[in-house]
LOMI-652300 format. One record per residue (C-alpha): residue number from 0; residue in one letter; x, y, z. Coordinates in Angstrom, 1 decimal, always signed. Example, Ala and Ser with C-alpha at 12.3 -4.5 7.8 and 13.67 -1.06 7.14 Angstrom:
! residues 2
    i  aa    east   north      up
    0   A   +12.3    -4.5    +7.8
    1   S   +13.7    -1.1    +7.1
//
This chain:
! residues 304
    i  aa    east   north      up
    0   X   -72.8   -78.6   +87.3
    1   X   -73.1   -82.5   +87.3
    2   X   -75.7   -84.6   +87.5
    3   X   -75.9   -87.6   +89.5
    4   X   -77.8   -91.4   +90.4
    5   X   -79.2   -90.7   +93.2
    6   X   -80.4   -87.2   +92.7
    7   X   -82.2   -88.6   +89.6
    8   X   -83.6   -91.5   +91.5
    9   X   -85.1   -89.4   +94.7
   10   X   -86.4   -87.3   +91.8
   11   X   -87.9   -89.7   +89.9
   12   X   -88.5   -92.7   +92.1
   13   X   -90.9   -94.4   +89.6
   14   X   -87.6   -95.7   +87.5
   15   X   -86.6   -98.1   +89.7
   16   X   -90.2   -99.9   +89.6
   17   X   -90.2  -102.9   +88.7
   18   X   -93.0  -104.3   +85.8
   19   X   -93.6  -100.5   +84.8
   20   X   -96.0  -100.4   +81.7
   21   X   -94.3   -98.4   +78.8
   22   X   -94.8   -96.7   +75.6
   23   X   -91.6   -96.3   +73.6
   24   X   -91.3   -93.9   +70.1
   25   X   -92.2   -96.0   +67.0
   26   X   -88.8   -96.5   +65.5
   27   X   -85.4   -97.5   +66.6
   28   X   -84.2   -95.8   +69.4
   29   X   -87.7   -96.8   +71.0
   30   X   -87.0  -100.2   +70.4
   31   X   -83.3  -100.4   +71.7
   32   X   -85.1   -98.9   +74.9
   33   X   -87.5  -101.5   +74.9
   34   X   -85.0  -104.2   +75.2
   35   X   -82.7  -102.4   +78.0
   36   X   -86.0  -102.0   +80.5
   37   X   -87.3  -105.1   +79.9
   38   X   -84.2  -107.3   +80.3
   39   X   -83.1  -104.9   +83.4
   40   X   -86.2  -104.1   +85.0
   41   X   -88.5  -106.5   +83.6
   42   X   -91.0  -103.6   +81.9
   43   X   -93.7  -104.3   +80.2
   44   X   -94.2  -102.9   +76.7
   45   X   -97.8  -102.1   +75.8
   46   X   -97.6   -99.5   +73.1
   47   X   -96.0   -96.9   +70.3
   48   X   -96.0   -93.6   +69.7
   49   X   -94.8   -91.8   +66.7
   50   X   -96.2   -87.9   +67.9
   51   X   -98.9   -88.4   +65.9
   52   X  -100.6   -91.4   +66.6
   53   X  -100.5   -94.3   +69.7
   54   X  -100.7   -98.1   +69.1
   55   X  -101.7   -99.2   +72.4
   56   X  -102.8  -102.5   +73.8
   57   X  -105.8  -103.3   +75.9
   58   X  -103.4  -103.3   +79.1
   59   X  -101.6  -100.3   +78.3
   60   X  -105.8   -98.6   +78.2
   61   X  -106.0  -100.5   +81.4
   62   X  -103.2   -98.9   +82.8
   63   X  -103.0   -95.4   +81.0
   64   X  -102.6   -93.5   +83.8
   65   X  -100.1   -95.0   +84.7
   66   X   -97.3   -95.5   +81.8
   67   X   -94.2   -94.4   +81.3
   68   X   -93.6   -93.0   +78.0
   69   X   -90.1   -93.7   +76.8
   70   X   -88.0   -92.0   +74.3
   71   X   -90.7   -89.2   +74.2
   72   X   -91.9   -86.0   +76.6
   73   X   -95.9   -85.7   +77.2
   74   X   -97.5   -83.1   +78.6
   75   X  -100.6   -84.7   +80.9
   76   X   -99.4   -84.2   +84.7
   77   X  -100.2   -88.0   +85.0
   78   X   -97.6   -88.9   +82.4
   79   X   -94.3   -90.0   +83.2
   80   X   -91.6   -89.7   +80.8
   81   X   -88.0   -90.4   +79.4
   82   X   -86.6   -88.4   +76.7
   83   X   -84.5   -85.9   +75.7
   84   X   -86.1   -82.8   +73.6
   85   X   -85.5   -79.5   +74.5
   86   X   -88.9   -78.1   +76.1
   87   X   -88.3   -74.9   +77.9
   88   X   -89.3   -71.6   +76.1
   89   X   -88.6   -68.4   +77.8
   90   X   -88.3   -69.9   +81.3
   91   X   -91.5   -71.4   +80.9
   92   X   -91.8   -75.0   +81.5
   93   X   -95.1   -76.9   +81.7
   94   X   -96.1   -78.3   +85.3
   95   X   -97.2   -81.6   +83.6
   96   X   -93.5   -81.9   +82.7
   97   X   -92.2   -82.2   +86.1
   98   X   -92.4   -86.1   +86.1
   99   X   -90.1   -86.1   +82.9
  100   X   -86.9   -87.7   +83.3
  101   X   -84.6   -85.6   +80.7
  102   X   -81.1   -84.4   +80.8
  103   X   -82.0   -81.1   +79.5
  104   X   -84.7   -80.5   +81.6
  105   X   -82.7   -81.2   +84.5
  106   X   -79.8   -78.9   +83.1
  107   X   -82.6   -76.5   +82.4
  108   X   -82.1   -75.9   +78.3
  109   X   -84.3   -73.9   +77.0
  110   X   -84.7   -73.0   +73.1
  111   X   -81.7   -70.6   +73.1
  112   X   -79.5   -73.5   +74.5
  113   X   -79.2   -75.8   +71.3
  114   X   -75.2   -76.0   +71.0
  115   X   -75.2   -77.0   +74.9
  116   X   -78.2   -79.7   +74.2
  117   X   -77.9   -83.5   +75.0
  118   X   -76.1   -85.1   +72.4
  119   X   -76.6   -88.8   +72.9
  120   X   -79.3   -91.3   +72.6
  121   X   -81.9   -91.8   +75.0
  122   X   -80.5   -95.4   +75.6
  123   X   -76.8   -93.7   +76.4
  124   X   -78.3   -91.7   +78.7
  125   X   -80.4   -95.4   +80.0
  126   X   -77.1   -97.3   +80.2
  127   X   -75.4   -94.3   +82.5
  128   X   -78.0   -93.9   +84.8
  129   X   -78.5   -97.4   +85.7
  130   X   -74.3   -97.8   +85.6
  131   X   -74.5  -100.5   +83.1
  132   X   -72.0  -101.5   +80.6
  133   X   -72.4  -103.3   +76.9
  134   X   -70.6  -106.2   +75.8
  135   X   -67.4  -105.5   +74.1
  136   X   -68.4  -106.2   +70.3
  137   X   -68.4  -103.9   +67.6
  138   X   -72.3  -104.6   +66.7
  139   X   -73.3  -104.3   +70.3
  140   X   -70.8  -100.5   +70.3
  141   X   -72.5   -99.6   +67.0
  142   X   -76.4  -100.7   +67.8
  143   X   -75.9   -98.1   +70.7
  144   X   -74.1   -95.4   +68.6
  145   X   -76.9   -96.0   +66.1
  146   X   -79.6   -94.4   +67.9
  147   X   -80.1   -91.3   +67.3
  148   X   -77.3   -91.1   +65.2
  149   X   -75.0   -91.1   +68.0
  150   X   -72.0   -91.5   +66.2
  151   X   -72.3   -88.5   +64.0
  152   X   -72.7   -86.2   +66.7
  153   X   -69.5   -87.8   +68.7
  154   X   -68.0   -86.4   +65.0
  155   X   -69.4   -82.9   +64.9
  156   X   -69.5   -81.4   +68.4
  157   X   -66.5   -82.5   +70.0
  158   X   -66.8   -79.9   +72.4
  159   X   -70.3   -80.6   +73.8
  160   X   -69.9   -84.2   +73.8
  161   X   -66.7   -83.4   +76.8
  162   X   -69.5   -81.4   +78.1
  163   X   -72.0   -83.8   +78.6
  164   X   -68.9   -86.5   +79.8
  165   X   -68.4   -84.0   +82.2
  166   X   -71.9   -83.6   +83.5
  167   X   -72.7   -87.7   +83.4
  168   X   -69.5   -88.8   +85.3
  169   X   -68.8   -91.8   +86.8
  170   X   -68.6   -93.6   +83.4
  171   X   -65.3   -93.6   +82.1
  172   X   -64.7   -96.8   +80.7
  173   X   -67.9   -96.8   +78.9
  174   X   -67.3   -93.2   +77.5
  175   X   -64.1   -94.0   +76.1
  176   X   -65.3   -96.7   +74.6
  177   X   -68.6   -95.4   +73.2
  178   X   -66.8   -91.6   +71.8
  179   X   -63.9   -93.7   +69.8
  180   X   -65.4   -93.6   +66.3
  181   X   -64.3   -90.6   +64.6
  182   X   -61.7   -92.8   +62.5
  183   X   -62.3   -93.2   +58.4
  184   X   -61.9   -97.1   +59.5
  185   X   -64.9   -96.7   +61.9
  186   X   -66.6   -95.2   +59.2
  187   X   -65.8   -97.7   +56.8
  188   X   -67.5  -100.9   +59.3
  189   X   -70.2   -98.6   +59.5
  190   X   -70.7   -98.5   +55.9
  191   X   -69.8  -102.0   +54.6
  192   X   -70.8  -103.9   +57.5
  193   X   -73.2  -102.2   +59.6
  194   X   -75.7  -100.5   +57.4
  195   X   -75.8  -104.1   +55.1
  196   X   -77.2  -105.5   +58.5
  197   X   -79.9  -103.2   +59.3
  198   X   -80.8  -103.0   +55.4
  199   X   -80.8  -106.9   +56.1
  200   X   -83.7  -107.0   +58.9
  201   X   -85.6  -104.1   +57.1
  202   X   -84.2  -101.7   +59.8
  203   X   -83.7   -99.2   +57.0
  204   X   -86.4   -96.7   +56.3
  205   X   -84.9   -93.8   +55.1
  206   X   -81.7   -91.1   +55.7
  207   X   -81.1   -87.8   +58.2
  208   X   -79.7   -84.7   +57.0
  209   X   -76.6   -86.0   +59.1
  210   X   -73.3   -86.7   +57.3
  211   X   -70.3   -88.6   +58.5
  212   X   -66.7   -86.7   +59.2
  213   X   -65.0   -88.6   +56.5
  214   X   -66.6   -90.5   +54.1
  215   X   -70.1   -87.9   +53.8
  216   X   -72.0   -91.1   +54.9
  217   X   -75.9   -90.1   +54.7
  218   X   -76.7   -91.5   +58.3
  219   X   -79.7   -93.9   +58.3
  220   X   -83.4   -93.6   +59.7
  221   X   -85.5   -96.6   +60.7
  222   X   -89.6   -95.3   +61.3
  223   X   -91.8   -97.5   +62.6
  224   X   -95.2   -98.5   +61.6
  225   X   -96.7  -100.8   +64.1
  226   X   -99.7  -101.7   +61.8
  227   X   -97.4  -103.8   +59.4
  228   X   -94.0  -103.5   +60.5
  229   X   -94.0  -106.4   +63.3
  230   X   -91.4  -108.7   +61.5
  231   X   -88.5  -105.4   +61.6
  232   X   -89.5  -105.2   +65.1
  233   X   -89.0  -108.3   +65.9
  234   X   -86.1  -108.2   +63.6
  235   X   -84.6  -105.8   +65.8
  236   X   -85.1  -107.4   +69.5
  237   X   -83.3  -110.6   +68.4
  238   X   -80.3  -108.3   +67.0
  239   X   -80.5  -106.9   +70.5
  240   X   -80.7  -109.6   +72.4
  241   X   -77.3  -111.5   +69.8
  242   X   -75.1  -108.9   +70.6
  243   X   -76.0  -106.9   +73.5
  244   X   -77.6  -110.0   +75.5
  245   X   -80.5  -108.2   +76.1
  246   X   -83.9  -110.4   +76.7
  247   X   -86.7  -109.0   +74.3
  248   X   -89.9  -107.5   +75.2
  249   X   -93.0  -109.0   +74.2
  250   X   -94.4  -107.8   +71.3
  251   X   -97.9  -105.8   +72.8
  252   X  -101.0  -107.0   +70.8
  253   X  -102.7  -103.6   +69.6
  254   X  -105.8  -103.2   +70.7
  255   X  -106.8   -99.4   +69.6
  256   X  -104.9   -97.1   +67.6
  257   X  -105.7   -93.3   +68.4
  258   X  -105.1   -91.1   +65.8
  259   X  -104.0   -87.3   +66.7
  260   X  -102.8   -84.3   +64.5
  261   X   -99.2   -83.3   +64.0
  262   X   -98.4   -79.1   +64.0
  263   X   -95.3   -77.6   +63.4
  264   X   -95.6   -73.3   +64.1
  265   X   -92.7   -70.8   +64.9
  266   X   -91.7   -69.8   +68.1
  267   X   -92.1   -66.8   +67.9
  268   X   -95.8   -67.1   +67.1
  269   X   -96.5   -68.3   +70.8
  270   X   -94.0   -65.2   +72.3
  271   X   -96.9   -63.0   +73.2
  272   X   -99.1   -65.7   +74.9
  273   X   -96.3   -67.5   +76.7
  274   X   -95.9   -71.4   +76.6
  275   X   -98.1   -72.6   +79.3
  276   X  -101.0   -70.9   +78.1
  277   X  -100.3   -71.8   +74.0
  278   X  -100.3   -75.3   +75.4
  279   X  -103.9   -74.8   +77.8
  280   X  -105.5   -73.2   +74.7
  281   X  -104.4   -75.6   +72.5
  282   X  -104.8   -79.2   +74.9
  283   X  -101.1   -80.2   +73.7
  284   X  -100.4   -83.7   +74.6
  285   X   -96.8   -83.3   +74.0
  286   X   -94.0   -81.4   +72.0
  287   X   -90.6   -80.6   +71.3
  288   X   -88.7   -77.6   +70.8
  289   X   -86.7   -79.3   +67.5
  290   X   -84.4   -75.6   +66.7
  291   X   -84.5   -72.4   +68.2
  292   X   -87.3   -71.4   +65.6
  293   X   -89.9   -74.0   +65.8
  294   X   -92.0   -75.7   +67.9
  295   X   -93.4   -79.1   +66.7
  296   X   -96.7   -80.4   +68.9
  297   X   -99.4   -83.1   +69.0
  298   X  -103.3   -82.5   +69.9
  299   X  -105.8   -85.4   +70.2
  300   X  -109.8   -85.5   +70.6
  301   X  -110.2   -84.8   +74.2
  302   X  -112.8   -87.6   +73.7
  303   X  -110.1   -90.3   +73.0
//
């Protein structure tokens, strides 16, 4: 199976709006997102959200049934979504997420599917759908292969990555391009050139379990707090916008911050009562099926 453009477009018509407002994750692969929708389809950010709490500003509350959450799956029916968690469990998948835009859903992986799940960035996936290619420079190659930890998975699962070149075709110069880093030289410009820069603009907040093919580089994290972490952010949309000519976003001024709880249970513990209904009796906002054991999920006041 393949998927393709215009299936995904008739799908989910909403993408090709212009002026959509957005909510992006609160760290770096949000914010590369950011840059790519406004600059292409001149989105509006209004907000974060780290699936636990949401930063949004007084238009995103003006709008809020009508955002697109990006980098992220919610549940509300209202909510329209890009991202790229696993969600089904047992065949179950919740109605609200049939306005989620993400390549395992439409490939329908569910929790027993993890070797076969989408192994790129949420921006990769951004770039193929809307057939556009990055500049030619090694910081623009890297910023993509960043997210996520792109890179490192290109390393370790060869197999799935020809996989998923197979399913999102139509690309070739850009896939070539994009899977070429599994050299101890790449690894080497990640390491003495790369990282330095992110440590640089404070785009360094911690490390993944991840390590690189060759030289056991620790990959590196950068988590977001929207409350004091506006001059990284900002940081970040002018290395976007140096190397990968992409015009920045506004930064949204936060008007409310809405603070929710943060659960992590095993599978198995929602076997006998089946997804859908774990979800009902619960009011999950959103989740993510992060291995074949657990399931990781937000709740919020139903007053907020």
């Amino acid at each position: 199976m393949i998927l393709n453009r215009p299936y995904i477009f008739k799908k989910y018509q909403w993408l090709k709006n212009k002026k959509n407002k957005f909510i992006i994750s609160a760290d770096f692969d949000g914010l590369i997102c950011a840059s790519f929708l406004h600059h292409y389809l001149n989105w509006e950010l209004v907000g974060y959200y780290n699936m636990e709490n949401i930063w949004i500003s007084k238009e995103g509350l003006k709008h809020k049934r009508d955002l697109v959450w990006v980098d992220l799956n919610i549940v509300p029916k209202q909510g329209k979504a890009i991202g790229g968690h696993i969600t089904i469990y047992n065949d179950e998948t919740p109605k609200g997420l049939d306005s989620s835009c993400n390549p395992n859903l439409l490939m329908g992986l569910s929790q027993n599917d993890f070797r076969k799940k989408f192994p790129f960035s949420t921006i990769t996936f951004l770039l193929w759908l809307f057939n556009k290619k990055i500049p030619f420079n090694e910081i623009a190659k890297l910023l993509v292969l960043h997210s996520d930890s792109s890179w490192m998975k290109i390393q370790k699962y060869p197999s799935n990555i020809n996989n998923w070149i197979n399913i999102l075709n139509d690309y070739d110069v850009m896939w070539n391009y994009l899977t070429t880093c599994g050299s101890v030289d790449f690894e080497k410009t990640i390491d003495q050139h790369f990282y330095p820069l992110l440590s640089m603009h404070g785009a360094h907040t911690g490390f993944s379990k991840l390590k690189s093919k060759h030289l056991k580089i620790q990959s590196r994290e950068c988590i977001l707090n929207p409350d004091w972490d506006e001059d990284v952010i900002l940081n970040l949309f002018d290395l976007f916008a140096q190397y990968l000519s992409w015009d920045p976003p506004l930064i949204p001024p936060i008007a409310s911050v809405i603070k929710g709880k943060k659960y992590s249970i095993p599978l198995n513990s929602i076997k006998k009562i089946g997804l859908n209904q774990f979800i009902k009796n619960n009011k999950v906002f959103s989740y993510a099926i992060t291995s074949p054991k657990t399931l990781k999920y937000t709740v919020f006041n139903p007053i907020k």
